[in-house]
N, C-alpha and C positions, 0 to 999 in steps of 0.2 A: 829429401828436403823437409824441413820441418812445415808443421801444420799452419803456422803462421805464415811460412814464407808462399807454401801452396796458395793460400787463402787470395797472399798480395799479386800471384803471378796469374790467378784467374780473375781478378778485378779488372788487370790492364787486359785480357784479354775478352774481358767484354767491354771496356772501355773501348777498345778499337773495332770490335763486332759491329757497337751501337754508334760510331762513330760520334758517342759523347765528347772524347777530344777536342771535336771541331765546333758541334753545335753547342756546348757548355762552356766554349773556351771565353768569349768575352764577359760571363760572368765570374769565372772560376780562377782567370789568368791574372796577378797583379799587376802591379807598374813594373817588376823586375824580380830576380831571383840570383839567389848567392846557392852555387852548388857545391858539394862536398867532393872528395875525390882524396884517395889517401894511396896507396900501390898503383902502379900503373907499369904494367910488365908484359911477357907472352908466358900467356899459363902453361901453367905447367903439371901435366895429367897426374893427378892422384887423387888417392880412395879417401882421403879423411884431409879434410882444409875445411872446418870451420870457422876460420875466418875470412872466409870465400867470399863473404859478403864487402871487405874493404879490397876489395882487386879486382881491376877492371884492364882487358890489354888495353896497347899503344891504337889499334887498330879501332875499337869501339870508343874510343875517347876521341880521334879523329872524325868516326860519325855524329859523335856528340856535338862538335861545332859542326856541323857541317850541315843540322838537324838546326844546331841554335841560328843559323847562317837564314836557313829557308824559310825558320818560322818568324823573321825580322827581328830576334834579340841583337843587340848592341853591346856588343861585347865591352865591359868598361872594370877599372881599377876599382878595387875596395873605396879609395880616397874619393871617388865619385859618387859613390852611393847614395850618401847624403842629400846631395844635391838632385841626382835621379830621385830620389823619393820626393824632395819639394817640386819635380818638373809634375809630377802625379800624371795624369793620363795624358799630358800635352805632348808628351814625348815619346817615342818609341818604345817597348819594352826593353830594359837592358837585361844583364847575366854577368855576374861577377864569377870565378872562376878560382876556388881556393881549394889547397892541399893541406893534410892534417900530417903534423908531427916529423918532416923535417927528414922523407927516404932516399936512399940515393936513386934507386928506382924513377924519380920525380924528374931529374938531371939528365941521367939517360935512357930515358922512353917516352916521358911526358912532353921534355921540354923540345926536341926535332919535333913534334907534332904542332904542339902553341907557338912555334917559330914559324911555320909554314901557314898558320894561318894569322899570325899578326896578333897572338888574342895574351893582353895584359893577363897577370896570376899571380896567385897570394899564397906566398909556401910559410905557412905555420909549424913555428921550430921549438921544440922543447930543449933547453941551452944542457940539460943532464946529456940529451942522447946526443948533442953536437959534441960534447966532450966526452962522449964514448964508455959512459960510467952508469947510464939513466937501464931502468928495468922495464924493459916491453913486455910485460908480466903477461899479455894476454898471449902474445907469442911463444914466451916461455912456455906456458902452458901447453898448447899448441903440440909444439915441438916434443915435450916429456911424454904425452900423451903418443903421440907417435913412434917413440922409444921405444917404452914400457908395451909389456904385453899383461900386466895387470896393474892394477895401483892400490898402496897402500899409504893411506895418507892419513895421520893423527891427525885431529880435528878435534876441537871444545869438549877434551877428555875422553873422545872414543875416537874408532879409528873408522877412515872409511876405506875400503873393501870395496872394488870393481874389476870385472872383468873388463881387457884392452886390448885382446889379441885381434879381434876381427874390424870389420870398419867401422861396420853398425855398434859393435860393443866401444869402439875409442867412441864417435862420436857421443852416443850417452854417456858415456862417462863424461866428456867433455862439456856437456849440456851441464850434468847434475854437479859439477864441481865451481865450474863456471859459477852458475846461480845463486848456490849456493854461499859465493865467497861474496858476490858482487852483494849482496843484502847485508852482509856484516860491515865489521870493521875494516879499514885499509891494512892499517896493519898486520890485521892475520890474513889477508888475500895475498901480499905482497910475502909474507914469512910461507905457507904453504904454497905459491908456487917457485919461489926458492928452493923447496926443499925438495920436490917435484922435478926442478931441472936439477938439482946436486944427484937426484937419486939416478936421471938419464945421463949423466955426466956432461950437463949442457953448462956453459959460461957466460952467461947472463952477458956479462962487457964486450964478450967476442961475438955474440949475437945482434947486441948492438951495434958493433965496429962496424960487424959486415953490413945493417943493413942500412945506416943513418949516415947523413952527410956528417963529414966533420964540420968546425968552425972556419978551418982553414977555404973548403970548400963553398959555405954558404957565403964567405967574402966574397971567394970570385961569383958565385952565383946575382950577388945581391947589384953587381955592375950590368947584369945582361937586362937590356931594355925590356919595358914592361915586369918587370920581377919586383914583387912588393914581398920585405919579408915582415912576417906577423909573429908575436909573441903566443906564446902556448905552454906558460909557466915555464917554472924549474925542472919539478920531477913528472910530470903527466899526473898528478893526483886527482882524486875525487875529490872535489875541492869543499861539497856541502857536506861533509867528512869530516871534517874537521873546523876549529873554532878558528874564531875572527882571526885573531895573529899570523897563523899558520895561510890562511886562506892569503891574507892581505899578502904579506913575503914571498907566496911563489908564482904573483900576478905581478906585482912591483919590482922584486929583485929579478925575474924571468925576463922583464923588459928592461932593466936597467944593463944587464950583462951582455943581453943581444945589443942595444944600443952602443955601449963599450967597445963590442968585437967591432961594430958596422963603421962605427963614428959617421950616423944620420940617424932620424929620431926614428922610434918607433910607435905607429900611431893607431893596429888595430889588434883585435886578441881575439881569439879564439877558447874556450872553457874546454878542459879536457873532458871526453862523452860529451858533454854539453847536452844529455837530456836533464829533463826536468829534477830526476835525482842526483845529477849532478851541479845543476849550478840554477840557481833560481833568484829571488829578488836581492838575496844578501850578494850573489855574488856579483848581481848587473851594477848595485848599488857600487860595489869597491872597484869595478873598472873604471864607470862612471868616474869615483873620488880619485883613482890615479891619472886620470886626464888622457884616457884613450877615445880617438873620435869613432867608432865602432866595435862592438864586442858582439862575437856569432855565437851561439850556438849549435847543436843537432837538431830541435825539436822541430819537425817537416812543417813546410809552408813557404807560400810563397810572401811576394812582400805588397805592402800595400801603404797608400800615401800614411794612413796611423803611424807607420812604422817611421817615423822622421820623428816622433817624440820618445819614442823605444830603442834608440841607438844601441845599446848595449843590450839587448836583449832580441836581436835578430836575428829569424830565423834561417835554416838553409835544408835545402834537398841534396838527399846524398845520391851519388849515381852510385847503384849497389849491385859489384859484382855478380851476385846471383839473377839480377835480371837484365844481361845485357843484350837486349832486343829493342828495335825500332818499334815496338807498339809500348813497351815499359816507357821505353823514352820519349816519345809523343803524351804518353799521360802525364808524366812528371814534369812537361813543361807548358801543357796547358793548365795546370792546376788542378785540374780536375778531381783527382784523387785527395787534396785536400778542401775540396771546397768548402763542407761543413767547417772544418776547423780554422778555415780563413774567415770563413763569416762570422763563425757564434765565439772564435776563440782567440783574436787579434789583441782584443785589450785585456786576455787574461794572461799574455804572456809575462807579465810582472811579478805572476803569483806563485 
C-alpha cells in the first residue's frame, strides 16, 4: 500500500481509537453528503489491482447503508439535494448515493443491494462507453501492465524502460506511468496507453463492451424506481485539458445524447476525476450555463448549508476500496476527516 494510503488508513484508526467520530461529529458532520462509488463486485484475489481503490464488494456497500441507516442519514435523490441544503440543520442529515461512469457491475451487484434497502441512486454514464467505443485508459493501463513482464514505452522522444515481471515491479511501474501521463497532455496519456494495450494485445472496445452498460441496458435500467441517471460527458476527458469549445461539447452533447436515448431530461453531471485538476471554476461555470441543477465533483467533503449557492461545484466522499472497514466508514461519515477543509475550504471551492 502506498505511503499515502498507509498515512489515510492510520488516521481512521485513530479516529476510532479516540472516538473523535462521535465527540467531533456535530461540528465536523454537514447537513448531508453525496458519496462516490464506481465498481461494486466480489473481489477478486490478486497481486497487482491498482485500481483497488475504485471497488468496493456487494457485501461492504450493504454495510454502508446500514451504517448510513444507524447514523440517521436520509437517504435521498440528487433532485433533493438542493432543497436538503436550504432545510440546513432543521432537517435530518441526508446521503445522496452516486455511481461514476456507467458499469455493468452497478446492475448486478449494486443494484439487489439499494433495492433491499429502498435507497434512491445516481448512475453517471459516459454516452462513449454506453456505445461501447469510449477508452477506460486507466484500466487499459492496468490490464497492459499485467500482461507485459517489462515495458517499453516511447515517450516525448525517449523511451521509458521498466521492469513488470513481479507485483512490486507492475505496481511501480504503474505508479510512475500513471503520473507521469496524468500531468501532461490528454492526448499523449490516451496515445501511450493505446499503444501499451496494442503491445498486451488488449481491445480497448472489448474492454469496454465487457465492462459498461450498453444504452440498450441503461434504458431498461433508467425505468427501475429510485434510478437517476446523470451525465458524465462524451469521452471521460480531463476536461481543464482542454480549451472552452471542446470543454463546452462533451458537458452539452454528453447530456443532449443521453437525454435522446432516455426521452426525459437530464438534470445532473458529474466532471470526470472531478479533482481540482480536473474541473475547476471554468468548468462549474459551463455546467451552470448548460442548465444542469447539480454538478459533483471528487474533491472530499461533506456538504454544508453554503453549498446551496455552489450547485455545480459540490463535493463528494468516495467509499474507497482500499479501506473497506467500519472505522474507515464511521470517519467518512462523521466528517471528521475533513473537518479542516470543510471549515477553512467551503468557499474556496470556486477556485
Amino acid at each position: 500500500m502506498a505511503l499515502k494510503h498507509r498515512l489515510f488508513s492510520a488516521g481512521f484508526r485513530a479516529i476510532a481509537a479516540t472516538r473523535a467520530d462521535r465527540w467531533l461529529r456535530p461540528v465536523a458532520q454537514g447537513v448531508g453528503v453525496i458519496l462516490t462509488f464506481h465498481h461494486v463486485r466480489p473481489w477478486q484475489e490478486r497481486d497487482f489491482a491498482p485500481n483497488r481503490l475504485l471497488e468496493i464488494t456487494p457485501e461492504f456497500l450493504d454495510r454502508t447503508l446500514h451504517m448510513l441507516h444507524r447514523r440517521g442519514f436520509e437517504l435521498i435523490a440528487l433532485d433533493e439535494v438542493p432543497a436538503g441544503l436550504a432545510a440546513g440543520q432543521e432537517a435530518p442529515p441526508f446521503a445522496a448515493l452516486t455511481f461514476d461512469d456507467g458499469y455493468r457491475d452497478n446492475v448486478e451487484h449494486a443494484l439487489p443491494v439499494l433495492r433491499r434497502h429502498g435507497a434512491p441512486w445516481t448512475l453517471f454514464v459516459t454516452t462513449e462507453f454506453a456505445q461501447g467505443r469510449g477508452s477506460l485508459w486507466w484500466l487499459e493501463l492496468e490490464e497492459a501492465i499485467a500482461r507485459l513482464d517489462s515495458i517499453r514505452l516511447p515517450l516525448d522522444g525517449g523511451l521509458v524502460a521498466l521492469p513488470a515481471g513481479l507485483p512490486g515491479e507492475k505496481q511501480a511501474a504503474f505508479d510512475a506511468i500513471y503520473g507521469t501521463l496524468r500531468a501532461g497532455p490528454e492526448d499523449r496519456l490516451r496515445a501511450a496507453t493505446a499503444l501499451l494495450a496494442q503491445q498486451a494485445g488488449i481491445d480497448p472496445g472489448v474492454l469496454c463492451r465487457s465492462l459498461c452498460l450498453s444504452f440498450d441496458e441503461i434504458e431498461v435500467l433508467a425505468r427501475e424506481p429510485g434510478v437517476t441517471i446523470g451525465a458524465h460527458t462524451m469521452t471521460h476527458p480531463i476536461l481543464a485539458k482542454h480549451d472552452d469549445a471542446v470543454a463546452r461539447r462533451e458537458i452539452v452533447e454528453g447530456r443532449r445524447m443521453l437525454e435522446e436515448r432516455l426521452a426525459r431530461p437530464v438534470r445532473h453531471l458529474a466532471f470526470p476525476l472531478g479533482d481540482r485538476g480536473s474541473a475547476s471554476s471554468r468548468e462549474f461555470k459551463l455546467a451552470a450555463e448548460a442548465g444542469f441543477a447539480t454538478a459533483v465533483t471528487t474533491r472530499p467533503g461533506h456538504l454544508f448549508p453554503a453549498h446551496r449557492d455552489r450547485l455545480h461545484a459540490l463535493p463528494r466522499v468516495s467509499v474507497n476500496g482500499l479501506f473497506q472497514s467500519d472505522a474507515a466508514l464511521s470517519a467518512l461519515l462523521s466528517g471528521v476527516p475533513f473537518l479542516a477543509w470543510n471549515r477553512g475550504r467551503v468557499a474556496a471551492l470556486e477556485a
